[in-house]
N, C-alpha and C positions, 0 to 999 in steps of 0.2 A: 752779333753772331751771324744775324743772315743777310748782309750789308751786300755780300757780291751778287745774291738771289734780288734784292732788294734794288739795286743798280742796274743788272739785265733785266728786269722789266722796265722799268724808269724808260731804259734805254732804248724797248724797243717800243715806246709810247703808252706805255698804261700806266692809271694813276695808282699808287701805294696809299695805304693809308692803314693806319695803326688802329688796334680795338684796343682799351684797356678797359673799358666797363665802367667808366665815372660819369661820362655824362647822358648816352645813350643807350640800350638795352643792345647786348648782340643781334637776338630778330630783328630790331630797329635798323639799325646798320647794314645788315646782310640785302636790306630789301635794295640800296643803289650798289650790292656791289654783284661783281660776274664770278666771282671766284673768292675762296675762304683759304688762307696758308694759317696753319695750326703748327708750331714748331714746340714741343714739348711743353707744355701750359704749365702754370705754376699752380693754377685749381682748377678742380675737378670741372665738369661742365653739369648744371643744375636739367634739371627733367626740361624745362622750360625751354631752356637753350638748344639742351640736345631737338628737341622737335622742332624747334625753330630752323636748326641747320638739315632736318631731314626735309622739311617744308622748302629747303632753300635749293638742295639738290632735286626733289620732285619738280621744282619749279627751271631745271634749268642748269642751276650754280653749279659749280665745279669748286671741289676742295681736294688740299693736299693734308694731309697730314703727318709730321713727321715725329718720331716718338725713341726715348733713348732707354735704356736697361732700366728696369728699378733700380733705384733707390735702396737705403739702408739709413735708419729713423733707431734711435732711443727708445727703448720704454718702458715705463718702469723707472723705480731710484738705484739706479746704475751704482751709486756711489756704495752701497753696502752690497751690491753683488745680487740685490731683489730684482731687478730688469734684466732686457737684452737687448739686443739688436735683430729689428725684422725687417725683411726687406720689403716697401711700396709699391702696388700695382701703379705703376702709365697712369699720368693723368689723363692719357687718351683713351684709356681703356674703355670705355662707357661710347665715346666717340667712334671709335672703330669697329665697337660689338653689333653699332646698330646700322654699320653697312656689310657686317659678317666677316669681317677682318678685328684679330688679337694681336697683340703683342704678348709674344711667349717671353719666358723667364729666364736670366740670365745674360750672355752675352757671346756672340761669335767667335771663335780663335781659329788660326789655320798656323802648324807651327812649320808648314813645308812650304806652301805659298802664301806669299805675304808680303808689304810693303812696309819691310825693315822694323818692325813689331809684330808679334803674332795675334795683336786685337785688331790690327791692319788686316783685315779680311778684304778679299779681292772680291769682287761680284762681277757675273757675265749676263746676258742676255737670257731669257728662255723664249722658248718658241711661242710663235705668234707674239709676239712681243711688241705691239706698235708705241708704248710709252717708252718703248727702248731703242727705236727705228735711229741708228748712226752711231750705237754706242757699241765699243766694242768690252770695256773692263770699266769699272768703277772703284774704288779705293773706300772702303766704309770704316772709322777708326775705331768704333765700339759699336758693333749694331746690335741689333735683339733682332732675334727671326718674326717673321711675319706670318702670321697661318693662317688659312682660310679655307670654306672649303668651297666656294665658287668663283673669288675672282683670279683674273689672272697674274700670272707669275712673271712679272717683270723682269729681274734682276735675279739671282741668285748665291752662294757662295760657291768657290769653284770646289774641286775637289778636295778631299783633308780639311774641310772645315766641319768644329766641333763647338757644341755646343756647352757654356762652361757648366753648369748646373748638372747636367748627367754625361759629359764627354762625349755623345754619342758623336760620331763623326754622317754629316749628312747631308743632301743638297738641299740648304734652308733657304729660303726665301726673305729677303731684303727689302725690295720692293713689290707692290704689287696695286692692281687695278680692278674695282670694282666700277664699273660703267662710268660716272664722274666724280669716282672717289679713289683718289691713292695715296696709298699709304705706307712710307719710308721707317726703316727699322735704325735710324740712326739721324743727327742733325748736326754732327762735326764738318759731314763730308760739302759742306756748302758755306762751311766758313772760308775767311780769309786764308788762312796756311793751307787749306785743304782743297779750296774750290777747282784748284788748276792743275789738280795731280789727274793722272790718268784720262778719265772722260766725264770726269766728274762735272 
């Protein structure tokens, strides 16, 4: 899924290198690397970890984080009608709380502007914006807004975007930057079909 992310840096000389957790600790690993890309994780991140990646930003490191709508999980024995279905906080959630960026709930729509879906949300620039210095729209296929109350506002949805959970129509935030930590409300927009639309 993040193969064309994964090729531009290749490309412009940095090494990649994958975490899965089997052989070395995350703390362990992050100590030779410059930078941490977090694309929607399959588990949570353990207390350990998380200070470990705060030790690592204190120290320097630069991490992205990119994070998609909750989820919707089983629970309960569905089969006689005693369960239901709840939807899952972000596994990044824990990760992003403790640079002072959330991922809110739900999902983006704009049904006026849009890239030929209305979960094709458009995103522009906002002011002072240096993580967004050349860009002028970005294409996000399913995002979840980004909240914060200190960093800055990268990216936004343009106008007519609504949020699906309560419709409110608003200017949400997509991306954003806390000092060397940013954090994207979607991780389609850097796949293969997706990485070359717009400014993406």
């Amino acid at each position: 899924r993040v193969e064309p992310l994964v090729s531009t840096l290749a490309e412009n000389g940095h090494r990649v290198r994958f975490y899965r957790g089997q052989r070395t600790s995350l703390n362990e690993s992050l100590r030779s690397a410059d930078a941490f890309v977090v694309a929607s994780p399959r588990e949570r991140f353990t207390d350990d970890e998380l200070a470990g990646v705060e030790a690592f930003t204190d120290a320097g490191g630069r991490v992205l984080v990119m994070g998609d709508p909750p989820s919707v999980q089983a629970t309960g024995g569905i089969l006689f009608g005693l369960g239901g279905l709840q939807p899952t906080a972000p596994r990044t959630t824990a990760l992003g709380s403790t640079y002072g960026v959330t991922y809110g709930s739900g999902y983006l729509y704009n049904m006026e502007t849009n890239d030929n879906n209305n979960k094709s949300v458009i995103a522009e620039p906002g002011a002072n914006a240096d993580l967004a210095t050349g860009v002028d729209r970005v294409v996000m296929r399913e995002a979840v807004p980004i909240r914060t109350a200190d960093a800055t506002r990268a990216l936004g949805g343009v106008d007519g975007t609504h949020l699906s959970t309560t419709r409110d129509a608003g200017t949400y935030a997509v991306v954003a930057r806390s000092g060397d930590v940013a954090a994207v409300g979607d991780t389609d927009f850097i796949t293969r079909e997706n990485a070359f639309d717009a400014d993406n």
